[in-house]
C-alpha positions as CSV (number, residue, x, y, z in Angstrom):
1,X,-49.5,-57.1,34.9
2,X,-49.7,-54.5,32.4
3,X,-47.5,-53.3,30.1
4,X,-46.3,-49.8,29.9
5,X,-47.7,-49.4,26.6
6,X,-51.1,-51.6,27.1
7,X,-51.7,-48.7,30.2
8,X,-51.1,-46.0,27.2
9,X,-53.8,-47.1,25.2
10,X,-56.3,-47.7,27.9
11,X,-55.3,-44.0,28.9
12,X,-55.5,-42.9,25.9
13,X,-59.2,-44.8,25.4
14,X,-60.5,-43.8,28.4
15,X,-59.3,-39.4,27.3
16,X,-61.3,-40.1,24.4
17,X,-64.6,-41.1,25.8
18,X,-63.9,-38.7,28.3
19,X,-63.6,-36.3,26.1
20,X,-66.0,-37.3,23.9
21,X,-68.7,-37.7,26.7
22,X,-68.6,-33.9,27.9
23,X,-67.3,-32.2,25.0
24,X,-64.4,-30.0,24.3
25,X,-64.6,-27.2,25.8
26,X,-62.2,-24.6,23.8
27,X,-62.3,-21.8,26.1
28,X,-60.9,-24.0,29.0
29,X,-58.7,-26.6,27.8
30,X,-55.5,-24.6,28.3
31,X,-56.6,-23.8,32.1
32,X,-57.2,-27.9,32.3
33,X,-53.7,-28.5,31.0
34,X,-52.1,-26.4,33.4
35,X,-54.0,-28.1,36.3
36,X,-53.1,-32.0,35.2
37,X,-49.2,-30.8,34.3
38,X,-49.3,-29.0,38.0
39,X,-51.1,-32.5,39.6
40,X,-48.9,-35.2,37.2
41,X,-46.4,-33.3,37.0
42,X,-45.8,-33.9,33.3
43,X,-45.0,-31.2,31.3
44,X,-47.6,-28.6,29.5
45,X,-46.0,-29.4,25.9
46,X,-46.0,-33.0,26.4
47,X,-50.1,-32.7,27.3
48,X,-50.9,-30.2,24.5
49,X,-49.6,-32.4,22.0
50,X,-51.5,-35.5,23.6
51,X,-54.5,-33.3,23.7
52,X,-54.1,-32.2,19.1
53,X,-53.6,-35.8,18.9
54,X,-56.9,-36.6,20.7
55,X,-58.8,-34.3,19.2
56,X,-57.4,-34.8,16.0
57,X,-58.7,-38.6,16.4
58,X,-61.9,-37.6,17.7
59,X,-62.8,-35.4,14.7
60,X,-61.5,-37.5,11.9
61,X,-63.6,-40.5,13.8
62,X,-66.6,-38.0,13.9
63,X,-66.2,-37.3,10.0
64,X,-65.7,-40.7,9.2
65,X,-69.1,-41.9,10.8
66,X,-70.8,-38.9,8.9
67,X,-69.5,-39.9,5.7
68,X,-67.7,-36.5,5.4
């Protein structure tokens, strides 16, 4: 069985290739928050700040593979 946290960072893993799979899409991540807070029920601050910590790992990864 897993543990709460080991189901975290799978989750969190599997946003990221998600995410970095099919882009970012700026213009419709605040309409894609709303829909996952309305489905999960967990609130929209509680995803936003998943979603800056996400992408905040995403780009520094991107950067750090460029040599930036």
């Amino acid at each position: 069985m897993l543990t709460k946290e080991r189901k975290g960072e799978i989750a969190y893993a599997l946003w990221k290739y998600r995410l970095k799979e099919q882009g970012i899409h700026l213009d419709a991540v605040e309409r894609e928050i709303r829909n996952i807070a309305q489905a999960t029920h967990i609130p929209k601050p509680e995803l936003r700040e998943f979603m800056r910590e996400v992408t905040s790992d995403l780009l520094t990864e991107t950067f750090e593979k460029t040599g930036e």
